[in-house]
FIKOLDO-94239 format. One record per residue (C-alpha): x, z, y; residue in one letter. Coordinates in steps of 0.001 Angstrom, whole numbers. Example, Ala and Ser with C-alpha at 12.3 -4.5 7.8 and 13.67 -1.06 7.14 Angstrom:
ATOM        xx        zz        yy   r
ATOM     12300      7800     -4500   A
ATOM     13670      7140     -1060   S
***
This chain:
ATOM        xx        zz        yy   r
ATOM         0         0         0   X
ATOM      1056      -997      3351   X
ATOM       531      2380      5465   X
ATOM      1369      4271      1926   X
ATOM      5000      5657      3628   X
ATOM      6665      4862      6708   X
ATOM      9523      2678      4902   X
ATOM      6589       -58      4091   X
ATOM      5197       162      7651   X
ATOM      8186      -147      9607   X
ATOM      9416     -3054      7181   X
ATOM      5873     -5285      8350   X
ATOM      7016     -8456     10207   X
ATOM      5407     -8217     14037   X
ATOM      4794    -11115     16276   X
ATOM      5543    -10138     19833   X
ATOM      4983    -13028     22061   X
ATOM      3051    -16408     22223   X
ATOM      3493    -19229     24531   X
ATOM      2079    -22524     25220   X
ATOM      3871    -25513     24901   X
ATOM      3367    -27810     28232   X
ATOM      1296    -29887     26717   X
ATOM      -954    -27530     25049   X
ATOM      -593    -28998     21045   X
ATOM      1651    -25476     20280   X
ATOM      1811    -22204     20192   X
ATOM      4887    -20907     19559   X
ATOM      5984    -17286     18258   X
ATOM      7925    -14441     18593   X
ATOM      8193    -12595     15550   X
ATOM     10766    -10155     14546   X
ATOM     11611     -8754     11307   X
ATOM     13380     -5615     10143   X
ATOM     17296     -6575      9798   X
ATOM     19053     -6540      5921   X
ATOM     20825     -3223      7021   X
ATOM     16794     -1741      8301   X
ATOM     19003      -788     11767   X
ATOM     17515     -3137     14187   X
ATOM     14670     -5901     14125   X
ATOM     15494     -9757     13967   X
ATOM     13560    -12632     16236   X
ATOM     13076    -15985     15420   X
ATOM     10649    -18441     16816   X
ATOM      7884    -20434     15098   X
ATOM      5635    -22796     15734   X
ATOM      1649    -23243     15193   X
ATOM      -979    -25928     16460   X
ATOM     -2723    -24334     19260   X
ATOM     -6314    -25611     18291   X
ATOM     -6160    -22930     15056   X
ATOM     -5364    -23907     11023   X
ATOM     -2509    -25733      9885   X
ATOM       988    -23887      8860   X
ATOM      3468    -21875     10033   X
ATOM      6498    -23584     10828   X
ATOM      9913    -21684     11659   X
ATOM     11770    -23377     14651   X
ATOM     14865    -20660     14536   X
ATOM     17105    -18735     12338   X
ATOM     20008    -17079     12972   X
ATOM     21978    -13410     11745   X
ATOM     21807    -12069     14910   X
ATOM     18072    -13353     15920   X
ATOM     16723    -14482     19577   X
ATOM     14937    -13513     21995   X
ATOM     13407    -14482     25633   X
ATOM     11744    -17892     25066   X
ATOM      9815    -20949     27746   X
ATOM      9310    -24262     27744   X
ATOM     10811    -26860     29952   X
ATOM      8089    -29528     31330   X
ATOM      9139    -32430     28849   X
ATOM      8626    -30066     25732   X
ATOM     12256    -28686     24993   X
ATOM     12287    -24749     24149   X
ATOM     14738    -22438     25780   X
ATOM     15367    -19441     24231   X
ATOM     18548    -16520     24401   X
ATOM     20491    -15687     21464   X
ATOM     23743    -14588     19637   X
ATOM     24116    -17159     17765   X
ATOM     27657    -18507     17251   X
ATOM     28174    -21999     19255   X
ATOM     31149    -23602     19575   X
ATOM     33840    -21420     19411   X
ATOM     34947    -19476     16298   X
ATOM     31862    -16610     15890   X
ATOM     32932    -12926     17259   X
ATOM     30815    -10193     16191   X
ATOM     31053     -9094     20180   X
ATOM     29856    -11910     20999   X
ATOM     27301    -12160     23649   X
ATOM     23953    -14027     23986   X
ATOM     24014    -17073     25940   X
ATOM     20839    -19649     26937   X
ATOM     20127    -22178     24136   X
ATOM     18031    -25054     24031   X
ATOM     16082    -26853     21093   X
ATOM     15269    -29987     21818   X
ATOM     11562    -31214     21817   X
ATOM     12242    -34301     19425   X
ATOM     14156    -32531     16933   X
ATOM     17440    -31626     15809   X
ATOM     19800    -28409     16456   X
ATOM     19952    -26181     19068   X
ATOM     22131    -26372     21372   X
ATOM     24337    -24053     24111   X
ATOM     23550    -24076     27513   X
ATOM     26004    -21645     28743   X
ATOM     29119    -19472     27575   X
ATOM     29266    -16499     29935   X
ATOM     31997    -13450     28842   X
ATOM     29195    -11521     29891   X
ATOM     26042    -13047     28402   X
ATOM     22153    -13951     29411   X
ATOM     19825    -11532     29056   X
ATOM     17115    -12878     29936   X
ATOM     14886    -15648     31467   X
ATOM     13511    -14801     34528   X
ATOM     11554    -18209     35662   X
ATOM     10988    -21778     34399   X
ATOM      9568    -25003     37208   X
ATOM      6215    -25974     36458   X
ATOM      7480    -29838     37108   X
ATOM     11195    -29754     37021   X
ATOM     13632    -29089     34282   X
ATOM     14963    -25816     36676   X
ATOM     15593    -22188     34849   X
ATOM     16800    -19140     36493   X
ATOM     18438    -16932     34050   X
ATOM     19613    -13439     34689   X
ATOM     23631    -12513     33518   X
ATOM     25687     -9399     34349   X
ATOM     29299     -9711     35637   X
ATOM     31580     -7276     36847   X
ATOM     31220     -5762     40217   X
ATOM     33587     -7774     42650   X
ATOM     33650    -11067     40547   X
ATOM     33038    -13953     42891   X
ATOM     32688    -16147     39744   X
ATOM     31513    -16335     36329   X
ATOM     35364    -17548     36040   X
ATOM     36682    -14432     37840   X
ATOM     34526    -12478     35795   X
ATOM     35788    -13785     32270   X
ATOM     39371    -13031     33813   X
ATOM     38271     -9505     34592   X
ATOM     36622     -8563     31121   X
ATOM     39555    -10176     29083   X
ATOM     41699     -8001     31302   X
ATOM     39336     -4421     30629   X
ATOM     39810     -5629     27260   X
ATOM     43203     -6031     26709   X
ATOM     43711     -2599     28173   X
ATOM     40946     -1037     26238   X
ATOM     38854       247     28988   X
ATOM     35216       978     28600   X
ATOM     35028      3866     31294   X
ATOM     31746      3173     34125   X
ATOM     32322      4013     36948   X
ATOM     29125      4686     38672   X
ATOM     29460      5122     43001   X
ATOM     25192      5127     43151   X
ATOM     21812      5555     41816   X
ATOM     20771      4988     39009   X
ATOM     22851      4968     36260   X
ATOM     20671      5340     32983   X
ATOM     17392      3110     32469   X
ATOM     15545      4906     29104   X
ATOM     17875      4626     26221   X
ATOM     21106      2510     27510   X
ATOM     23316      3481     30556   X
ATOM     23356      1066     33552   X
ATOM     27030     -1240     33837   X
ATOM     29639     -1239     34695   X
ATOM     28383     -4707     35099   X
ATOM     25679     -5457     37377   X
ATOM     22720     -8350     36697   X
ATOM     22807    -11730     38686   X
ATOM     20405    -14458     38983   X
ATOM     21578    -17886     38374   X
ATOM     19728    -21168     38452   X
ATOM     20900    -24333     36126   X
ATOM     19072    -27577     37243   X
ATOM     19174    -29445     33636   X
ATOM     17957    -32941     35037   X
ATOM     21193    -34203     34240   X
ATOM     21987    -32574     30881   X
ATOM     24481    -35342     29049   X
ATOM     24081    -35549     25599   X
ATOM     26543    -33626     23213   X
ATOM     29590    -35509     23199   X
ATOM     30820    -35987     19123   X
ATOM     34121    -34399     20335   X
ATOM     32688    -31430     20999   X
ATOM     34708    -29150     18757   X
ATOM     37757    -31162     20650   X
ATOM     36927    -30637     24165   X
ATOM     35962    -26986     23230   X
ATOM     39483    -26618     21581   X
ATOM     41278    -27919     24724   X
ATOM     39659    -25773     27305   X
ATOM     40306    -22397     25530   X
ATOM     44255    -23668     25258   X
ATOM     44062    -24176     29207   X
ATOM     42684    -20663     29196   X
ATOM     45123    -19582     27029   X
ATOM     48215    -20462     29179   X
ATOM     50057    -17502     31058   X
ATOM     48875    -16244     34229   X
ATOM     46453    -19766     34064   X
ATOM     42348    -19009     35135   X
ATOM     39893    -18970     32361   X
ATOM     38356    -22334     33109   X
ATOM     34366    -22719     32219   X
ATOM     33709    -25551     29244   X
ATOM     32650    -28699     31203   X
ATOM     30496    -29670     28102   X
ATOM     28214    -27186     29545   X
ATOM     26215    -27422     33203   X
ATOM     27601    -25054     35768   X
ATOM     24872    -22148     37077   X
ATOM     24720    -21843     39952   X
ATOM     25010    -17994     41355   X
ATOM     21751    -17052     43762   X
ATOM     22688    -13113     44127   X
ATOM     26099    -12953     44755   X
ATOM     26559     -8860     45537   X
ATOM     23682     -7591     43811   X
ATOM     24354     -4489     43149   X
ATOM     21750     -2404     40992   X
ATOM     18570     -4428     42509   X
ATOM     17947     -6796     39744   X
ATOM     17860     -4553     37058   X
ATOM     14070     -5420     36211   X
ATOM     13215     -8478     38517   X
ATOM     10572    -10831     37450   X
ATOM     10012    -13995     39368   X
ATOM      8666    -17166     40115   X
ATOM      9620    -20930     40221   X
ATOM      7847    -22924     42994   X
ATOM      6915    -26392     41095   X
ATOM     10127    -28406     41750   X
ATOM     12739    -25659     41403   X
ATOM     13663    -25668     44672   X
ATOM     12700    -22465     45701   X
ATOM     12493    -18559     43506   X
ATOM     10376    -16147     44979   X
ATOM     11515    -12544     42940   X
ATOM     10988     -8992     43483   X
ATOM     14480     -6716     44221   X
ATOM     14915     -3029     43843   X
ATOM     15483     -1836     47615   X
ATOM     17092      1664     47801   X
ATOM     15389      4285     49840   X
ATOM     16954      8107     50242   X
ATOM     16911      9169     46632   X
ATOM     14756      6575     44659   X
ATOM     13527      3075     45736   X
ATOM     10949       660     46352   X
ATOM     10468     -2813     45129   X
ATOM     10072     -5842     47642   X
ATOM      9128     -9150     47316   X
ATOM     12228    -12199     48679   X
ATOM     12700    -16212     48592   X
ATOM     15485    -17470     47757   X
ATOM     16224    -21120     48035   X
ATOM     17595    -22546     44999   X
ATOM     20254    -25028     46797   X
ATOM     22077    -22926     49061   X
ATOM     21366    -19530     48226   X
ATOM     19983    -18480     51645   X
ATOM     17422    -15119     51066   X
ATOM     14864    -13856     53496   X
ATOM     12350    -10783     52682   X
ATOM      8352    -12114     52091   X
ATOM      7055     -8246     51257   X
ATOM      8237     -5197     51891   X
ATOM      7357     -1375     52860   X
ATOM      8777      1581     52443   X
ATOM      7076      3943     49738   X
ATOM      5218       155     48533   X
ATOM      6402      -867     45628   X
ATOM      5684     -5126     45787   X
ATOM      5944     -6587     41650   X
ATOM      4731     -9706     39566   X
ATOM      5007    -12275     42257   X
ATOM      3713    -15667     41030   X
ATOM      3381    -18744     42965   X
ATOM       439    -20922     41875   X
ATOM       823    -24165     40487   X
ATOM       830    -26007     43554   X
ATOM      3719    -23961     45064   X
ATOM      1487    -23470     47922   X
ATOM       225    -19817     47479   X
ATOM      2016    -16739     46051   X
ATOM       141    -13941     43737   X
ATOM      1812    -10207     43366   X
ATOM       341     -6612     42785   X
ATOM      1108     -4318     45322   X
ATOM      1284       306     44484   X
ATOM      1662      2370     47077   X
ATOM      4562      5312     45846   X
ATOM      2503      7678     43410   X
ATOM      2968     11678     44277   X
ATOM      2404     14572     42542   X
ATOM      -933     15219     43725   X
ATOM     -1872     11991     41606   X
ATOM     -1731      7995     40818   X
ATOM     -2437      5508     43185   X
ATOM     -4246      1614     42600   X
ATOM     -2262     -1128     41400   X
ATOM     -3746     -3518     43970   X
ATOM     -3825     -7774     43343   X
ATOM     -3377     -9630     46328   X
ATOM     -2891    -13460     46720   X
ATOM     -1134    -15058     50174   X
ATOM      -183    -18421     51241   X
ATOM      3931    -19340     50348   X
ATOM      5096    -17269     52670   X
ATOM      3503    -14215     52090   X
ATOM       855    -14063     54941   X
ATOM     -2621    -14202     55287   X
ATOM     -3267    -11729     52241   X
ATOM     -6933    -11387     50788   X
ATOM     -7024     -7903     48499   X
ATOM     -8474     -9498     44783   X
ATOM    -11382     -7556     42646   X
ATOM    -13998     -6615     44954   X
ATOM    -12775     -3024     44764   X
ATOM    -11997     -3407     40971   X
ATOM    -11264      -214     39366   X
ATOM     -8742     -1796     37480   X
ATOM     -5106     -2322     36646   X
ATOM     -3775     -5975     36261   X
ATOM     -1464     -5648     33872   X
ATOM      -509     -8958     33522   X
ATOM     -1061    -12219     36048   X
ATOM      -921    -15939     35996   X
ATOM     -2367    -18695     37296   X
ATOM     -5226    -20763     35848   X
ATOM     -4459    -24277     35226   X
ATOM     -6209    -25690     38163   X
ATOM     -5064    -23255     40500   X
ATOM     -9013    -21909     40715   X
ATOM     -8046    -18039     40002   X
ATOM     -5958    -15643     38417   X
ATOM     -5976    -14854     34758   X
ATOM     -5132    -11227     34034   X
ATOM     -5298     -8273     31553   X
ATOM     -6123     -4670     32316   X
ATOM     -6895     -1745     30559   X
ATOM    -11117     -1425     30649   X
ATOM    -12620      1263     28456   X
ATOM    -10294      1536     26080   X
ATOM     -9760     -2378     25455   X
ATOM     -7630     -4667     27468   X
ATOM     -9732     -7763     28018   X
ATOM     -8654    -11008     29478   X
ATOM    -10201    -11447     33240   X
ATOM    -10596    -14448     34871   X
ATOM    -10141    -13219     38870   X
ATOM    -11806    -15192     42019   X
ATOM     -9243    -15728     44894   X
ATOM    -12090    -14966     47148   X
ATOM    -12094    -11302     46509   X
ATOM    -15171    -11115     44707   X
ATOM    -15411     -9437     41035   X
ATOM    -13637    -10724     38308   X
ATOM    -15438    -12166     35088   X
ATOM    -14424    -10931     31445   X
ATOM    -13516    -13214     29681   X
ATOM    -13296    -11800     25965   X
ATOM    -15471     -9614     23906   X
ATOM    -13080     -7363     22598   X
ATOM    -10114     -5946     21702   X
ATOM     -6797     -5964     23059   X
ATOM     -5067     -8402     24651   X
ATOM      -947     -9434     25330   X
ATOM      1490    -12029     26679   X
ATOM     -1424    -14306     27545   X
ATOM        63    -17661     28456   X
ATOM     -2190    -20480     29932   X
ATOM     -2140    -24335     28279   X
ATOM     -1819    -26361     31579   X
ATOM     -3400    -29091     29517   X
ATOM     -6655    -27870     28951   X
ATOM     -7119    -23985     30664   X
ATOM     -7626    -22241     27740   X
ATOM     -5370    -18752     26890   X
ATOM     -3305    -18237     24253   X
ATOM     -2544    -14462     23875   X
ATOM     -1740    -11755     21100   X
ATOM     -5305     -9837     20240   X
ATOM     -4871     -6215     18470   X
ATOM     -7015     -2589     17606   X
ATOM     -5931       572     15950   X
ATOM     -7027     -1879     13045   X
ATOM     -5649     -5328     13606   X
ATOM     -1747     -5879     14431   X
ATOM     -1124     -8100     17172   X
ATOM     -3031    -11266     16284   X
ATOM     -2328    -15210     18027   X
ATOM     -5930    -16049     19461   X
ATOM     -6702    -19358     21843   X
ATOM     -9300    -18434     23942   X
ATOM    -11400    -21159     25498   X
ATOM    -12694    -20955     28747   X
ATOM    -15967    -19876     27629   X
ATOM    -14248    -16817     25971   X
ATOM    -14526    -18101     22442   X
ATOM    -11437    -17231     20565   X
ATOM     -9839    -18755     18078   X
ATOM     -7859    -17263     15566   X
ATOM     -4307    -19024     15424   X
ATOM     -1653    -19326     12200   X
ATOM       287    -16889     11750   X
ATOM      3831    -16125      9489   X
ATOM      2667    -12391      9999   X
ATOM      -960    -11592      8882   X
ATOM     -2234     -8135      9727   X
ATOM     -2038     -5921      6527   X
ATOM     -5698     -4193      5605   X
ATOM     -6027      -607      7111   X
ATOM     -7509      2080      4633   X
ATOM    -10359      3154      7010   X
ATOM    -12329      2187      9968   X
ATOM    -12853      2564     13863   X
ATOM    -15863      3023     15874   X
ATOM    -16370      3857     19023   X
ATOM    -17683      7262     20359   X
ATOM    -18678      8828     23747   X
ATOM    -19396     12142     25365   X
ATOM    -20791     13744     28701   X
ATOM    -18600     16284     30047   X
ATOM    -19985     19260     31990   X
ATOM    -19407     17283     35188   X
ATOM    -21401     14555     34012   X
ATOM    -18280     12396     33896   X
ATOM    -18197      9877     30382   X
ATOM    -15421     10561     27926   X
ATOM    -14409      8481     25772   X
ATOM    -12822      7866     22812   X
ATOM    -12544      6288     18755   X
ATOM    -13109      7718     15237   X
ATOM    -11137      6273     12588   X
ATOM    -12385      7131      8951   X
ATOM    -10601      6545      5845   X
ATOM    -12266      5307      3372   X
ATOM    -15298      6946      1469   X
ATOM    -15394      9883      4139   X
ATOM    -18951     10771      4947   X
ATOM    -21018     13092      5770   X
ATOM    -21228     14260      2472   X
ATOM    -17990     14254      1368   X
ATOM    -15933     14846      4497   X
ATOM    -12172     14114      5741   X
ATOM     -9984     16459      7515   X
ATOM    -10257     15982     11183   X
ATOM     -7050     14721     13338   X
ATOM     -7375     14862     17178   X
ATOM     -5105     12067     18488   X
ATOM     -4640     12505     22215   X
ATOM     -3160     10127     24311   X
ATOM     -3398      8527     27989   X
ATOM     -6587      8960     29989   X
ATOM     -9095      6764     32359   X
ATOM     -5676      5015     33520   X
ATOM     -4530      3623     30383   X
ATOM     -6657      4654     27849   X
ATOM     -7061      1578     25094   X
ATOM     -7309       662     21404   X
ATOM     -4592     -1559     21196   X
ATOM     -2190     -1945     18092   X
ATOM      1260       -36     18687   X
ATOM      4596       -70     16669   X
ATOM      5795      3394     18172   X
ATOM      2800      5140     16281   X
ATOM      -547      4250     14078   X
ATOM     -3394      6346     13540   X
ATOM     -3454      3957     10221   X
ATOM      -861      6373      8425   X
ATOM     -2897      9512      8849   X
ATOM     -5559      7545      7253   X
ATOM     -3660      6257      4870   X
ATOM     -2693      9927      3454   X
ATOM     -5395     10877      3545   X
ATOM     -6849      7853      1437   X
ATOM     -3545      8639     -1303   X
ATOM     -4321     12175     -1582   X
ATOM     -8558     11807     -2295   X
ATOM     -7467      8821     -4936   X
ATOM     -4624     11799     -6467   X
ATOM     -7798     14332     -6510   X
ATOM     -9873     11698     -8368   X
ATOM     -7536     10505    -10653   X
ATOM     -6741     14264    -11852   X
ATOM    -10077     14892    -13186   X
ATOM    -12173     17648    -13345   X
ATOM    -10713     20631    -11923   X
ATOM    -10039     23907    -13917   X
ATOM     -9605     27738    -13425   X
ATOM    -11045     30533    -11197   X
ATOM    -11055     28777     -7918   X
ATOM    -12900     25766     -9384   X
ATOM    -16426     25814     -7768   X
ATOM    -14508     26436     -4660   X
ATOM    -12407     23717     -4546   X
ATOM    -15170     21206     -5599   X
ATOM    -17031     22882     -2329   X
ATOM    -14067     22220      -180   X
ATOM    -13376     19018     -1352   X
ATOM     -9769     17105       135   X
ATOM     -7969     18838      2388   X
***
């Protein structure tokens, strides 16, 4: 049984992310898979048709696994990953930007940074642009400089930090010594792979070889192109936007302020680098920007500093380009958008937010007025619009259902989607429940029962407490599942059965008591 120990549950394959390919035939998949050694969890993509049925089919595979993945305009999938290239494979090696080719054939690298991509931070709707973010050291003026400076750290062993501000630990992971840039590569011109790859690759390491001689950067590879020069610890988490012909990112930066800091919204022009701030207050955090379609308006949720006494709203606004003439979205919506992009045509916003313990996909008017629900129920992740046709592809999931690839049309049917990672059964199910508290205020809440618990023969009772009106939901999660507790509770009523009738002194009372 699935949920029968933790081993089996942590060991089920989960599919993470879905995205639609440009010209809405595909829906590709992140799923990730518990590693041979069970210490980490392996990505690969894999690919679906986005109208429902058909097969599985697995685009990736590699030891180390990949992550971050968007589409180009003509069809080719970018993606980040470990994966050896063209030099001899290093364990230390780090992740670069690859590309896999819309008419077939092998991957192949788009960069070779000492210090790695981690991430994709914005694709052009209509021009084969990507902004990547890649740490180098503090002080590099190059990625050059910077492969100089970490050969030289590590021919001396050094792995001290040195940290001169705040912060300097995000969660789990300690922040530097090396500090995240935003680049840009423009990949109109990509050449084809030369057959002399392994050559030319062989040659430029010798020339970076040499005594006292630069490290050079592989010219088989397009040079990115540096936007944030002296970054410092503001693009730690940005997220961003690509206006349609990848001339222009729009991105929010962490701006320091006494001893924390806010987030603002800034434009920087892809060509020459030049920045100027769109958003920005102090104690107003400004996140999410999006710019529509068109290029010619700009999306972004806007939180006021929370304090002690209490939260604040998450508020959805929508300006022209340059930030002005803001109209507040929802019609006082009580809401949190979790998540926002633009519907195909431009016509409103498509976002999630938790509602009643669900997250349901909303369509949202740019007029202000209220926005409509568009699904039933359940929860709802990564949705990602097909430009083709306006539907939504996104993840569905319950206490019951692990994340699930859906289409949903723009009347709100969904569609189930393919998948290399069905959802196991759960022993037990889920209903929904309600109460009025003294103050008249509703509470709610679910009841999961495991199987055969009733009335008359009932199941030990588990209060699972979590969240509140802000993010209360039933939406599948990895970190923990009300499905074990069923689950052992299932095991031990089959154990009770399967042992018979019961003997000795305490016999009536135990058949009175029934499973503890």
């Amino acid at each position: 049984m699935t949920f029968a120990s933790l081993e089996n549950y942590i060991r089920l394959p989960r599919v993470d992310q879905v995205i639609a390919s440009p010209d809405g035939s595909t829906a590709v998949l992140g799923v990730s898979t518990l590693s041979k050694d069970e210490t980490s969890y392996e990505r690969a993509w894999w690919a679906v048709p986005a109208s429902g049925g058909g097969t599985p089919r697995r685009l990736t595979r590699s030891a180390k696994g990949e992550r971050g993945a968007a589409f180009l305009p003509n069809g080719d999938l970018l993606f980040v990953s470990a994966r050896p290239g063209v030099e001899p494979a290093n364990e230390d090696d780090p992740a670069q930007l690859w590309l896999l080719p819309a008419g077939g054939g092998e991957p192949r690298p788009l960069t070779a940074l000492a210090g790695g991509v981690s991430a994709i931070v914005a694709v052009a709707d209509a021009a084969p642009v990507v902004v990547f973010a890649a740490s180098l050291l503090p002080g590099s003026t190059s990625v050059e400089d910077d492969a100089k400076r970490r050969a030289e750290r590590s021919k001396k062993k050094v792995k001290a930090i040195l940290h001169t501000g705040y912060p300097v630990r995000f969660w789990d992971h300690d922040l530097g010594p090396d500090e995240v840039h935003l680049f840009a590569l423009n990949l109109a011109d990509l050449a084809p792979e030369p057959a002399d790859l392994h050559t030319r690759a062989d040659a430029s390491a010798d020339a970076g070889d040499k005594k006292d001689a630069a490290p050079t950067y592989p010219a088989y590879l397009p040079k990115p192109v540096d936007l944030t020069l002296v970054p410092g610890r503001s693009l730690d988490h940005a997220s961003g936007s690509l206006s349609p012909d990848g001339s222009r990112l729009v991105v929010s930066v962490s701006v320091p302020e006494r001893d924390d800091a806010h987030s603002a919204i800034v434009s920087i022009d892809v060509a020459s680098g030049e920045r100027s701030t769109l958003l920005e207050e102090t104690g107003v955090d400004y996140d999410a920007p999006a710019l529509s379609r068109d290029g010619n308006r700009l999306a972004y949720v806007r939180a006021v500093k929370a304090t002690p006494a209490g939260p604040t709203d998450n508020e959805l606004y929508v300006a022209d380009a340059s930030g002005a003439d803001a109209t507040l979205l929802g019609g006082g919506w009580d809401r949190w958008a979790e998540t926002l992009q633009w519907a195909a045509d431009d016509s409103a916003l498509i976002v999630t937010a938790n509602d009643h313990g669900e997250a349901p996909v909303f369509s949202m008017p740019l007029d202000g007025s209220a926005p409509e629900r568009l699904t039933a129920d359940g929860a709802f992740t990564s949705p990602s619009v097909d430009r083709a046709t306006g539907a939504v592809l996104a993840l569905k999931s319950s206490w019951t259902l692990t994340p699930h690839p859906v289409r949903i049309g723009t009347d709100g049917a969904a569609t189930e989607l393919a998948t290399p990672a069905p959802s196991p059964e759960v022993p037990g199910t889920i209903e929904r429940v309600s109460t009025t508290a003294s103050d008249g205020a509703t509470v709610e809440g679910f009841l999961m029962l495991p199987e055969g618990a009733s009335a008359a023969k009932p199941a030990p009772l588990l209060l699972w407490v979590h969240g509140g009106p802000l993010s209360s939901w039933n939406m599948w999660s990895w970190r923990w599942s009300p499905a074990l507790a069923l689950a052992k509770v299932h095991r031990a009523r089959l154990e009770r059965v399967g042992q018979g009738a019961v003997h000795g002194p305490h016999a009536d009372h135990r058949r009175r008591r029934g499973p503890r």
